[in-house]
DRENFINU-23493 format. One record per residue: y, x, z of N, C-alpha, C in turn. Coordinates in pm, whole numbers, plus 50000, padded with zeros to 5 digits. Layout:
// DRENFINU-23493
YXZYXZYXZ ...
This chain:
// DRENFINU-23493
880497111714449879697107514564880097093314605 879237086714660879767071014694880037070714780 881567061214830881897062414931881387050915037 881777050115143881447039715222881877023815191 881307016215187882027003915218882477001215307 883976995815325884796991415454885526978515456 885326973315561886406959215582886996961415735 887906961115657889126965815752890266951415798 889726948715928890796937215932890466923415849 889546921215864888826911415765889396897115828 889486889215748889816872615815888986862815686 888566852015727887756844915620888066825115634 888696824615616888186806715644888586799315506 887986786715488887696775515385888896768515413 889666770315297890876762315301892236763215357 893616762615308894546766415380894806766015515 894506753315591894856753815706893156753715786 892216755615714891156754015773890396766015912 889676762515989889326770816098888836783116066 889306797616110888856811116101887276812416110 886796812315978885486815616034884696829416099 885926839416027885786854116086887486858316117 887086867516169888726869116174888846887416235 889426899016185889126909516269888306917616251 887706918116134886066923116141886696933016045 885726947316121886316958816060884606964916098 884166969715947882786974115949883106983815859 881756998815849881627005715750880127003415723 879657007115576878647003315555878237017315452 878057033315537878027046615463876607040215356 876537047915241875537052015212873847055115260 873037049415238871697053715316871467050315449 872147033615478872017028015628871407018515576 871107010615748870246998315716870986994515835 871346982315817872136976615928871796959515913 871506952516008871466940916061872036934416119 872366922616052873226913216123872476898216190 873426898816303872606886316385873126879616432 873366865616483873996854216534873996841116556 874036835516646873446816916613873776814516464 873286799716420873566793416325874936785116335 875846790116225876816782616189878026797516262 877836810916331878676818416344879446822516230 878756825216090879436830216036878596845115943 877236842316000876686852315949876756854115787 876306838115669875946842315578877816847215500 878636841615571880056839815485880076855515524 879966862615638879906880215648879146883515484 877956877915436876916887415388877786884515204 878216873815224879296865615108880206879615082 880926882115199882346896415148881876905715141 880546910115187880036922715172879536922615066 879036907114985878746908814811879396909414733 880556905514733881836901914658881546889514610 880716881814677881056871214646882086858614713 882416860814796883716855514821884686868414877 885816862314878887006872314894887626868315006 888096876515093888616874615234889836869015220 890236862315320891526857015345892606866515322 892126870415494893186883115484892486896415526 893096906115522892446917615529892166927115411 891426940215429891256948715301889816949315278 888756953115198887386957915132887946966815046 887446977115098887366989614966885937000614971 886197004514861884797009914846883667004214781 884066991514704882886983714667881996991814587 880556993314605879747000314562878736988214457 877946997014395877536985214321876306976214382 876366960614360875866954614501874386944014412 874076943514493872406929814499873166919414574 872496904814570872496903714703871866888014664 870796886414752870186881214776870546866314858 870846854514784871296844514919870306834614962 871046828315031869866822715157869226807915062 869706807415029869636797314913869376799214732 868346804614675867966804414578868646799214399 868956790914306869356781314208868486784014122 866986778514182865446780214091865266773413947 866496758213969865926753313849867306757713747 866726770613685867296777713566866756777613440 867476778213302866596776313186866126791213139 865156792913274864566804813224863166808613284 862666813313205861126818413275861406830113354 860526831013454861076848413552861356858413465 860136861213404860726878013333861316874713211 861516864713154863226860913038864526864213119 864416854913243865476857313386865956876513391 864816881913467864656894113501865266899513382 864496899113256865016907513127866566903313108 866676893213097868396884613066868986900913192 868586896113317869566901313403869446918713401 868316924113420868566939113370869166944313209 869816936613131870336938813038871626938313032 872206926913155873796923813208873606938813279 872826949513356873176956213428873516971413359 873166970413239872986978913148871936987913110 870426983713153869056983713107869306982112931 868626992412870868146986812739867036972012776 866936967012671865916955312647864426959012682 864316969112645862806978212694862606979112812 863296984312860863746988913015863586979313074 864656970313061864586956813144863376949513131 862666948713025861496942613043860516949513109 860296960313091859636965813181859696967513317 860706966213384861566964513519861076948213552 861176941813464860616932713522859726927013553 858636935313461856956932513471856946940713622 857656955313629856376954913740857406954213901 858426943913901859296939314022857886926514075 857616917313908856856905613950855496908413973 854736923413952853696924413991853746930414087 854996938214153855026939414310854636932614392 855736919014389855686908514457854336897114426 853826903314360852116890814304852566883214271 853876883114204854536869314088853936868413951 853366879113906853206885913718852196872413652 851486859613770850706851313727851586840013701 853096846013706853666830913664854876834813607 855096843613524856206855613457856626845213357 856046834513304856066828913151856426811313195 856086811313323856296796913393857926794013385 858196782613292859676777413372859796777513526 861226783513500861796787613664861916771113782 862316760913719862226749113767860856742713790 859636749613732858416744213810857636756613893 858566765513944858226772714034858086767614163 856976771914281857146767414397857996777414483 858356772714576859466784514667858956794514700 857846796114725857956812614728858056816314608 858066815214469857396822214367858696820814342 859706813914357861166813214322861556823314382 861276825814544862146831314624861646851414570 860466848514495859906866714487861086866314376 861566858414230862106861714157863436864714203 863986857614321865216857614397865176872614405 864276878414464864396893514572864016904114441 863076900414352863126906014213864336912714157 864966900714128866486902414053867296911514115 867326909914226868496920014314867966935614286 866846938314269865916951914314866036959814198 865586955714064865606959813978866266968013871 867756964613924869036973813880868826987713967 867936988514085868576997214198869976999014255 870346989714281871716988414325872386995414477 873376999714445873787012614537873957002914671 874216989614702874156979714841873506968914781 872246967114861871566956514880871736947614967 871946930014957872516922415067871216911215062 871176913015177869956902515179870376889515235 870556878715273870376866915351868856856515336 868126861815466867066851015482866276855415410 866056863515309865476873015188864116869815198 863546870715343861856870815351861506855215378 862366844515388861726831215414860896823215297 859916822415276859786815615168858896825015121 858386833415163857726849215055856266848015190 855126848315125853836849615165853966865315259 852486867015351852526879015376852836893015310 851996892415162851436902115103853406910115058 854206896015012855686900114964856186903615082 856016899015198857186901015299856656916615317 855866917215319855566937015330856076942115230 856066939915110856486946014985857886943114943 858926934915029860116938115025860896952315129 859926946315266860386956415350860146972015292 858726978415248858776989515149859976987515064 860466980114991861436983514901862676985214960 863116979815093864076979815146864036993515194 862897000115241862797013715270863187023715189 862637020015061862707027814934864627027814913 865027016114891866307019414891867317029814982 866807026915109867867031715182867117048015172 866017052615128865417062815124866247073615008 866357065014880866837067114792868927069814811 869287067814902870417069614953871407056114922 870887042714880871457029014880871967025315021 872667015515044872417007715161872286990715194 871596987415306870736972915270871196967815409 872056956215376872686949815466872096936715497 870886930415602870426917515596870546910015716 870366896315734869786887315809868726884315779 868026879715917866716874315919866156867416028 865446859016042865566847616194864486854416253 863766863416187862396867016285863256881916332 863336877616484863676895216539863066906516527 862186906216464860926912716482861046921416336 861946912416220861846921016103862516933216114 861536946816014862186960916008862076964816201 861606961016279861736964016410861716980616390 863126983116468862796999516483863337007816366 864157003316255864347008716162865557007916133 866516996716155868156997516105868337007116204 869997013216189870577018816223871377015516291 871687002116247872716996016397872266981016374 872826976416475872686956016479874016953316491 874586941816406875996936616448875916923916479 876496918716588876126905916635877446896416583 877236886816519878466874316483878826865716574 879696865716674880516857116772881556857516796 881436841716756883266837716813884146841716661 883426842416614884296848616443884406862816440 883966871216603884036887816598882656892316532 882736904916515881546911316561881336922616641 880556923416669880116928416775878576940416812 879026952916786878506966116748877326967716845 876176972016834875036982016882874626992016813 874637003416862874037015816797872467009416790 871577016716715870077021316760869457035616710 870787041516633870257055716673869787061216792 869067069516822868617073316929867937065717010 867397053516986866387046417076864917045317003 863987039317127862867040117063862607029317015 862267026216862861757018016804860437012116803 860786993016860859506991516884858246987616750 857236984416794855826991016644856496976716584 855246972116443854416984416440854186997516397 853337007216440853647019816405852407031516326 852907035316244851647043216175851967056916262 850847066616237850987076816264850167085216166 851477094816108850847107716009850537122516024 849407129516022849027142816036849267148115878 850047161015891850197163415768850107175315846 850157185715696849827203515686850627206415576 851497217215621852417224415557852467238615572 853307249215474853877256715553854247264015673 853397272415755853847271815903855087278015910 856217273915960857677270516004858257266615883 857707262315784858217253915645858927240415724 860127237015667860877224115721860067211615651 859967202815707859617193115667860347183815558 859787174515451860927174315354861537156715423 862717151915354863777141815409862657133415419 862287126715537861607118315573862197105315634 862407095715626863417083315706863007078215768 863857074815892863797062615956862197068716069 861687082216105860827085316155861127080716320 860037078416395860217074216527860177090516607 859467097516594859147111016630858757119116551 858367130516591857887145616470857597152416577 856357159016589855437167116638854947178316636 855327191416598854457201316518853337206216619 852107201916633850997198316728850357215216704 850607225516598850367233716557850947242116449 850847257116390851907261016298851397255916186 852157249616138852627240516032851637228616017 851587224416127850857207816151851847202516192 851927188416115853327176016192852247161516274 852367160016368852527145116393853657134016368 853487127016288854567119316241854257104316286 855467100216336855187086916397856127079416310 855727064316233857177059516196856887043716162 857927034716175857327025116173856537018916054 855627011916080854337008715941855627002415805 856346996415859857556992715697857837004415653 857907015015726858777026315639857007033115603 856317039515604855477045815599854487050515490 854897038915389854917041915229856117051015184 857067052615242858347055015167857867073115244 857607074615308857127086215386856287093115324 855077085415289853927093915263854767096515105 854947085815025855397095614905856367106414915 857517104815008858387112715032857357134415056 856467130715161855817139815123855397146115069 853917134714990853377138814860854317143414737 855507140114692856127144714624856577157314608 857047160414755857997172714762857257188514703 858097194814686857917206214598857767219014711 856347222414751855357221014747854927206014795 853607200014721853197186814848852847194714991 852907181315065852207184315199850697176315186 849937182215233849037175815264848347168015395 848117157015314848197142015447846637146815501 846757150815651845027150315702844807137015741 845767130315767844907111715835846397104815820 845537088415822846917081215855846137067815940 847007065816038846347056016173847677050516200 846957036216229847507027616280848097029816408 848917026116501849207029516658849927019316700 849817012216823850626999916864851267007816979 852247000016976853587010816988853747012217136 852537007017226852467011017354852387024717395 851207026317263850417041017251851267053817208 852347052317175853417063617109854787065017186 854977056517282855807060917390855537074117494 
């Protein structure tokens, strides 16, 4: 079973005698969370998202538990001697993808993201978003047990910034966990599990279990079983049984793909009677 990631006593700064950029920071990061990190510019956020990748190593302090990681940085290195899905294939083959596999993993990461019209394009005459889908590509494709995002959605059109958040769903659905920043407050609204705030080199804890998450928000009527349990559904805002074995399901519109399949799958399916939009005035 995988264990948690932990930093215990964490300290971080550039250079022997140079200023603490963290110092103290003691986080767990279980399995199947979504947690957010937040803080002015220059706190310390991306050098946090750095030890939680292994890509840099703490001063002082312990990390254990390293699980196997993505991670996404805020900063791209587009001009590579590689076309995306050469890239993609190269890199699902370091992860231990057969060659098949990986190519196939990578056709349909870039037709997720509406990249697949430029799969064959050198990576150096990519424009930034089309860089930044191969950026969020690469990380996804292994399914990696911690996903780290920094800034992940800047640079990515509408159609991707929805189709990362589904995948970010999908992961933590799948029992991964996805650790990000992001400057719009608004991203995943209603869906991590906690917020950690970066100040002063601390951080600094909020639950959001148990609160109400604001929209936007779908809402699902499904038919089951009457007193049949409903199957693992995530990240739901409410549950309703409006009748025997009718659910009202409220959850936010990012997660709500990861839902309905979660349903449709399960052994028996449920069957979906509607799915509606709801602004999140309307579901309080």
């Amino acid at each position: 079973m995988q264990r948690a990631l932990r930093l215990e006593r964490v300290g971080r700064r550039y250079g022997l005698r140079g200023p603490w950029v963290l110092r103290g920071i003691d986080l767990a990061v279980p399995p199947g969370t979504l947690l957010r990190i937040e803080g002015a510019n220059g706190t310390g956020k991306s050098t946090l998202l750095r030890l939680l990748a292994g890509i840099d190593a703490p001063t002082e302090g312990r990390i254990s538990g390293r699980p196997r990681t993505a991670y996404v940085p805020e900063r791209f290195p587009s001009a590579l001697p590689f076309t995306p899905v050469g890239y993609l294939t190269h890199l699902g083959a370091v992860h231990g993808l057969s060659r098949t596999a990986a190519a196939r993993a990578a056709d349909q990461w870039l037709e997720r993201f509406g990249a697949a019209a430029h799969a064959c394009t050198p990576m150096a005459r990519l424009s930034k978003g089309s860089s930044q889908k191969v950026a969020v590509a690469q990380a996804l494709l292994a399914e990696p047990d911690l996903l780290v995002l920094d800034e992940a959605w800047t640079g990515l059109d509408e159609s991707a910034r929805a189709e990362l958040e589904r995948a970010v769903a999908e992961r933590t659905a799948a029992g991964g966990a996805v650790v990000f920043v992001d400057h719009d407050p608004h991203r995943l609204a209603g869906a991590p599990d906690a917020t950690y705030t970066v100040l002063d080199g601390a951080l600094n804890h909020r639950t959001e279990q148990g609160t109400s998450p604001s929209g936007p928000y779908v809402v699902i009527v499904v038919q089951g079983p009457p007193g049949g349990p409903l199957p693992a559904t995530p990240k739901l805002a409410s549950a309703e049984e409006t009748a025997p074995g009718t659910h009202r399901l409220t959850v936010p519109a990012s997660h709500s793909d990861v839902v309905l399949r979660s349903l449709l799958t399960a052994r028996p399916p449920w069957h979906v009677v509607s799915v509606a939009h709801e602004d999140a005035e309307e579901v309080r």
